[in-house]
N, C-alpha and C positions, 0 to 999 in steps of 0.2 A: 391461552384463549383470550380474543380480544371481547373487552367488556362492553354491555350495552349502556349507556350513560342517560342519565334521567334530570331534570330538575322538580328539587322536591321543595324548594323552598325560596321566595322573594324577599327583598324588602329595598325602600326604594325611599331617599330625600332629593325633591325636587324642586325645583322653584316654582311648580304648580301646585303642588300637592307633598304633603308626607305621609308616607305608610301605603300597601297595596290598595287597600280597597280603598282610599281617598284618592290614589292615583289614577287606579282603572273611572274611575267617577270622572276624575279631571281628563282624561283622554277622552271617555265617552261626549262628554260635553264640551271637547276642544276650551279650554279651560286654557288660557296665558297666565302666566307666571310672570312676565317681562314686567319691570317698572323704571318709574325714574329713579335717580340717587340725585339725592341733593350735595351729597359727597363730592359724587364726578361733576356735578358744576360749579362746586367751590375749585375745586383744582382743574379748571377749564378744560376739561374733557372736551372732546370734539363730539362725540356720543355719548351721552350721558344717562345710559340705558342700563339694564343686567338682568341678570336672571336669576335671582340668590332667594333660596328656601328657608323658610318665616318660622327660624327656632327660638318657641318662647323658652322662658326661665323654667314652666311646667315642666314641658318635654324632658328639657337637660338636665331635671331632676330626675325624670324615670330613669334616666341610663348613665350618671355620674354621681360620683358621692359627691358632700361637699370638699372634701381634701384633692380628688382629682380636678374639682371645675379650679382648685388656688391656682393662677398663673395660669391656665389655658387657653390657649389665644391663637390655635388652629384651628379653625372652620372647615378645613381637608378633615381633620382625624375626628372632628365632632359629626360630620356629616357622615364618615365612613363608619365609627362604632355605632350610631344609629341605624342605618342600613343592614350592615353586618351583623348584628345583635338582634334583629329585627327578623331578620333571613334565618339564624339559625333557629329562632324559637318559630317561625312558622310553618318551619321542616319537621316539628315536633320534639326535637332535641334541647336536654337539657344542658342546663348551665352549671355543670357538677364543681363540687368541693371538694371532688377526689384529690389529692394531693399526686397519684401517678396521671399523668398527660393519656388526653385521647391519641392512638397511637397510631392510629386507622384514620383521624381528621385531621387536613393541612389548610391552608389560604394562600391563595394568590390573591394580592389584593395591592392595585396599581395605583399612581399618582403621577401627572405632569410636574409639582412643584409642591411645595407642603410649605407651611409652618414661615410662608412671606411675613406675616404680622409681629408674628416671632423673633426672625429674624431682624426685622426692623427696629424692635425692642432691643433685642441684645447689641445692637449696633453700639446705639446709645447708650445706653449701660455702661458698656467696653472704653467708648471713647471717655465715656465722664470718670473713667478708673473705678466704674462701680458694678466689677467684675462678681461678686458674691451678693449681688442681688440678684441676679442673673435665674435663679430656683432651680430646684432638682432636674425639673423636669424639659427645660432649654433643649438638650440634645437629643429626648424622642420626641418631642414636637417638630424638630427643625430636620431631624436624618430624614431621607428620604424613605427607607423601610417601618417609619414610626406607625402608620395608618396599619399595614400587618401586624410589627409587635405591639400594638397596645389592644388590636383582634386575637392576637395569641394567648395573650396574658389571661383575659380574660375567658375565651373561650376552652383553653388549657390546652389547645390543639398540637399535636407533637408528630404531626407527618409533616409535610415541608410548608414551614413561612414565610412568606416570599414577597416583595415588593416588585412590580413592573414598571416600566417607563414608556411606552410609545406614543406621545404627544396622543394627538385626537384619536389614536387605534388603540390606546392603554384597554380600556374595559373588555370591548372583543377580543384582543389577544389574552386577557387574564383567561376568561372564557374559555378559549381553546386550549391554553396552557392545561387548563385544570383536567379539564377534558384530557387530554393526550395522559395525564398523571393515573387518570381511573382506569382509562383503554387501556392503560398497561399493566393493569392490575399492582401499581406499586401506592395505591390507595383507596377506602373504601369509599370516602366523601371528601369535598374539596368547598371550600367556602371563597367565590373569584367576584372579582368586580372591582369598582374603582372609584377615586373620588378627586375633588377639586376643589382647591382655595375658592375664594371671592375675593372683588374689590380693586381698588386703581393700582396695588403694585401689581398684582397679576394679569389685568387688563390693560394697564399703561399702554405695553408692549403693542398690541393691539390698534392701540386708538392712534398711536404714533404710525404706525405703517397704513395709516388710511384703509382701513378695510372693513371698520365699522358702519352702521349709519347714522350719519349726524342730524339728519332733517325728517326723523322722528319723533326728536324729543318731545317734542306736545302731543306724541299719539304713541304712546309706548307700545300696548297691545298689536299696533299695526306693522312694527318697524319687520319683524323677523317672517320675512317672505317667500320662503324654498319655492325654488322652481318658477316663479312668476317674470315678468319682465321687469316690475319695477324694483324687482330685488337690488338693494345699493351694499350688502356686506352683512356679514351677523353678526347678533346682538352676542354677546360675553355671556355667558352663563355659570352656575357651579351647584354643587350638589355630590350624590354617589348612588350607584346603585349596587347592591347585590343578588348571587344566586349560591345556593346550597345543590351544587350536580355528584351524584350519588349512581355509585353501583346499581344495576336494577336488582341484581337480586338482595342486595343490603337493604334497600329501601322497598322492598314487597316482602322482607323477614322481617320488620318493624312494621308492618303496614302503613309506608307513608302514602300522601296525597302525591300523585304526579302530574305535575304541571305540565309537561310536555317531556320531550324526548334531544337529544343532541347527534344528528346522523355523521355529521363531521364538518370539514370547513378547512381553510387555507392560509396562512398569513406570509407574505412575501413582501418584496421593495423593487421599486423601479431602478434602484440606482442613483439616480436623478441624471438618469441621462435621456436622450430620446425624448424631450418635452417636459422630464420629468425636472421637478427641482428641490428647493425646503419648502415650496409652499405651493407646490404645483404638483398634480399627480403625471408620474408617465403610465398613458392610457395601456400601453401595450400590457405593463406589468399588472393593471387593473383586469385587464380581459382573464390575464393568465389566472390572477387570481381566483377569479371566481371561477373559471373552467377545473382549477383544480378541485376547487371545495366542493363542484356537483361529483367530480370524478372519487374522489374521496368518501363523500355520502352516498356512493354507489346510486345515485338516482336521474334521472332527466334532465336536462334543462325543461322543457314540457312539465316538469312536476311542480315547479314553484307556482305558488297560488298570490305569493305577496311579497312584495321586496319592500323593509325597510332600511331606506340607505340612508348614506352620509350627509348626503344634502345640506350644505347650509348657508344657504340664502345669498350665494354669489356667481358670477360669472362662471365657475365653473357646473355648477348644477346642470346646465345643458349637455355638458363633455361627459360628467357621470354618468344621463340617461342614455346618451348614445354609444357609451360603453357596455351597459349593460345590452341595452338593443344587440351591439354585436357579438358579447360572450353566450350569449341565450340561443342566438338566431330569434327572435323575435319580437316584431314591432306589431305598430298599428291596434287594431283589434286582439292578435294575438298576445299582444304585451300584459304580462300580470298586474295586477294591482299595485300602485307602488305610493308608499307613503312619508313623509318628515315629521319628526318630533319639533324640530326645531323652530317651528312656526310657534307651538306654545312655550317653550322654553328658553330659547333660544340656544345656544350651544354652548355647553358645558364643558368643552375639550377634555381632558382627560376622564372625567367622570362623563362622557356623553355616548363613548358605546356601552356602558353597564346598564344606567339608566334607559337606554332605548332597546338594550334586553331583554329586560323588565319587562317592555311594552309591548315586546313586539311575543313574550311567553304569553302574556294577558292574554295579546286579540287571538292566539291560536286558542290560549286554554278556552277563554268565555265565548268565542266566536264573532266575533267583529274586527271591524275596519277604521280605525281612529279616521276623522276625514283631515285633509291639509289645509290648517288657517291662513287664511293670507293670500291664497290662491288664485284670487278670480280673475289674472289678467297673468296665465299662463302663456311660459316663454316661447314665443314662433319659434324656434329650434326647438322646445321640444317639441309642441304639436304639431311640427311635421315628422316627428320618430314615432309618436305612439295616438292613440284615442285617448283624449281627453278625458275620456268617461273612467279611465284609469288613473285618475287621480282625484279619487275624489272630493270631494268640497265639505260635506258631513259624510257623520258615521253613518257607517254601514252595518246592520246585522250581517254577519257571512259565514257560515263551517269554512277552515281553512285546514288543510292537511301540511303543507310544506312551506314556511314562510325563513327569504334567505335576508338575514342582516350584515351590511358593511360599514367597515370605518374605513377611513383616507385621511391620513395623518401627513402634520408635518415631518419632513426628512422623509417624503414619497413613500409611507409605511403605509401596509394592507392590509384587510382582514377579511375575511367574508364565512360567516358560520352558518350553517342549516340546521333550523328547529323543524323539529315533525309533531303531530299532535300524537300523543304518544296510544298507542297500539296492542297492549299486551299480546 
C-alpha cells in the first residue's frame, strides 16, 4: 500500500530570520537578510556581500551544552542541529532518553561542504606537528554525513541516517528522498533538509568565477535581484532548513498539526549535455523534470496555483521561466503565480531548497504569497512569457491548493516537488 505523506513539522535558520514564526514574519514583510562583511573586504572579495543567520551565544545555549560548543567551528552542523531540533519538537515529538533508538524515525539531512573552518584549523594544526590538538571532535565536524549523525545522536533516530550531496538541489532532493522512504512504507517519519557553511572559504569559489555582484556593496539589501533585468549574479548565502514528513495515519494516531501534504515530484539530470553543463541547466532535462513530478502527483499542470523556483538572480532566470512556460503549457495570463526567496536571502546553495520548503509549506499552510524584492525592473524576456502581475511585488493574502518547488543545481541536477494543502 503506497503511503499518504504529510509534513508535520518545520524549523528553519536563515539569514532573515530564525525559527517558523520569525520566518513566516520575515517572508510576510519581504525582510533581507543580505549584508555587508567586513571580512570579504579585508581579503578583497570582489562582492563583499552574504547572507549568514545572526546566531547569538543565547541561542547556542538552548541547543548545545558547554562540552559540545569546545572546538565547534561548523556553522553547517550548528545551523542544521538548530533547524532540525527545532522541526522535531514542533512536530510534537519528543527528545527521549530511552536508551533503545526510534526505530520507526530516520533523517535525510544534506550538505554541499561542511566543517571549511574546520578544516582550515586542522590544516594548521597538522602542518605545525600539532596533530593532538586537533579535539575529539575534528572528524564529525569535517565528514560529510556529520550534520546527520550529530541529528541522529541526539534525536536517537535508528531508521536510516543519511547525508545528501546535490550542490544547489541537496534540500529538495532530501525532501523527496524522505518522502520515497515513507511511500514505501519502510518508515513511519523522516526528518529531511539541509544545510550550509558560511563565509570566504566557501564563497571564494564564487567570487572568483565572477558570478556574484560586486557593485552592490553600499546597498546590500538591493544587490539579490530574481528575475529583473538588472540582475548582475547572486549574493552567497547559508543557513538550513528542515521538515518532519510523516505517515498520515502516524501522525493523525498522535494527533499531529499538518502542515500541508507531499503529492510527489521528480529528481533527474540533464547530463550536461544539449546546453546543459556544471553550471548551466539543460532545459530539455528541466521540462522533463517537472512533467514527471505532475505525472507523479497524479494532478494537472492547470492545478498549480504557485511556483516557487530556483531563481537566483542571473542570466539564467529567464531560461527557467520559459521552461516552466513550456513544461506547464502555460503563459501570459494563464501562468501561476511564481515567486524567489532569494531576493531576501540570497542563495544559500546547499541549504537553499530546504529553506525555500519551509516557505513555500508556510504560504500554503497560512495562505499567502511572499512578494519578490528587488523586482521592479522585470526582465523583457520574461515579460514577454508571462503577465507581470504574476509576480508579485508584495505579499499577497491568497488560499493556495497546489504549490510546485524546484532546485537546479550545479552538475545540471533537478528537483521539482508538489506541496497540496493538505485535505483529510
Amino acid at each position: 500500500m503506497k503511503r499518504r505523506v504529510v509534513v508535520t513539522g518545520l524549523g528553519v535558520v536563515a539569514p532573515n530570520a530564525i525559527g517558523v514564526t520569525n520566518f513566516e514574519t520575515a517572508l510576510r514583510g519581504m525582510k533581507s537578510g543580505i549584508t555587508f562583511h567586513q571580512e570579504l573586504a579585508d581579503l578583497k572579495f570582489c562582492c563583499q556581500l552574504g547572507g549568514k543567520p545572526d546566531i547569538s551565544d543565547e541561542i547556542l545555549n538552548q541547543y548545545f551544552t558547554p562540552l559540545q560548543l569546545r572546538g565547534l567551528n561548523s556553522s553547517g552542523i550548528i545551523y542544521g542541529v538548530i533547524a532540525g531540533t527545532d522541526a522535531w519538537k514542533d512536530a510534537g515529538l519528543t527528545i527521549s532518553e530511552d536508551k533503545r533508538p526510534d526505530w520507526d524515525s530516520g533523517i535525510i539531512f544534506g550538505t554541499g561542504i561542511l566543517g571549511v573552518d574546520k578544516f582550515r584549523e586542522a590544516i594548521h594544526l597538522i602542518d605545525a606537528g600539532n596533530t593532538r590538538r586537533l579535539g575529539s571532535t575534528s572528524v564529525l565536524q569535517t565528514m560529510a554525513s556529520g550534520i546527520s549523525a550529530y541529528l541522529g545522536g541526539i534525536l536517537g533516530c535508528g531508521n536510516q541516517v543519511t547525508t545528501n550531496s546535490s550542490a544547489c538541489t541537496t534540500g529538495t532532493e532530501a525532501v523527496l528522498m524522505g518522502y520515497d522512504r515513507i511511500k514505501a512504507g519502510n518508515a513511519k517519519r523522516m526528518l529531511v533538509g539541509s544545510c550550509g557553511d558560511h563565509g570566504p572559504y566557501v564563497w571564494g569559489g564564487f567570487d572568483a568565477m565572477r558570478i556574484l555582484p560586486s557593485n552592490y556593496n553600499n546597498q546590500p539589501q538591493q544587490a539579490s535581484r530574481p528575475m529583473s533585468e538588472s540582475a548582475v549574479g547572486f549574493v552567497p548565502g547559508s543557513g538550513a532548513g528542515a521538515l518532519i514528513l510523516e505517515d498520515l495515519e502516524s501522525a493523525q494516531e498522535r494527533d499531529a498539526y499538518i502542515y500541508g501534504e507531499i503529492l510527489g515530484g521528480e529528481i533527474n539530470s540533464g547530463g550536461q549535455r544539449n546546453g546543459g553543463s556544471m553550471t548551466a541547466a539543460n532545459s530539455e532535462a528541466v521540462q522533463r523534470c517537472i512533467n514527471r513530478a505532475l505525472i507523479n502527483s497524479n494532478i494537472s499542470s492547470k492545478d498549480v496555483d504557485l511556483i516557487n523556483g530556483h531563481l537566483t538572480a542571473t542570466s539564467r532566470d529567464a531560461m527557467e521561466v520559459e521552461n516552466w512556460t513550456r513544461a506547464l503549457n502555460r503563459s501570459n495570463e494563464e501562468f501561476p503565480y511564481i515567486n524567489s526567496l532569494k531576493g531576501m536571502t540570497g542563495h544559500c546553495l546547499s541549504a537553499s531548497g530546504s529553506i525555500e520548503c519551509v516557505a513555500s509549506v508556510l504560504q500554503l499552510d497560512k495562505g499567502f504569497i511572499f512578494g519578490n524584492l528587488n523586482t521592479g525592473d522585470i526582465h523583457p524576456e520574461i515579460s514577454k512569457l508571462i503577465n507581470t502581475e504574476k509576480i508579485p511585488k508584495s505579499t499577497l493574502n491568497k488560499e493556495l491548493n497546489i504549490l510546485a518547488k524546484a532546485s537546479f543545481g550545479f552538475g545540471d541536477v533537478n528537483a521539482v516537488v508538489l506541496f497540496k494543502k493538505f485535505v483529510n
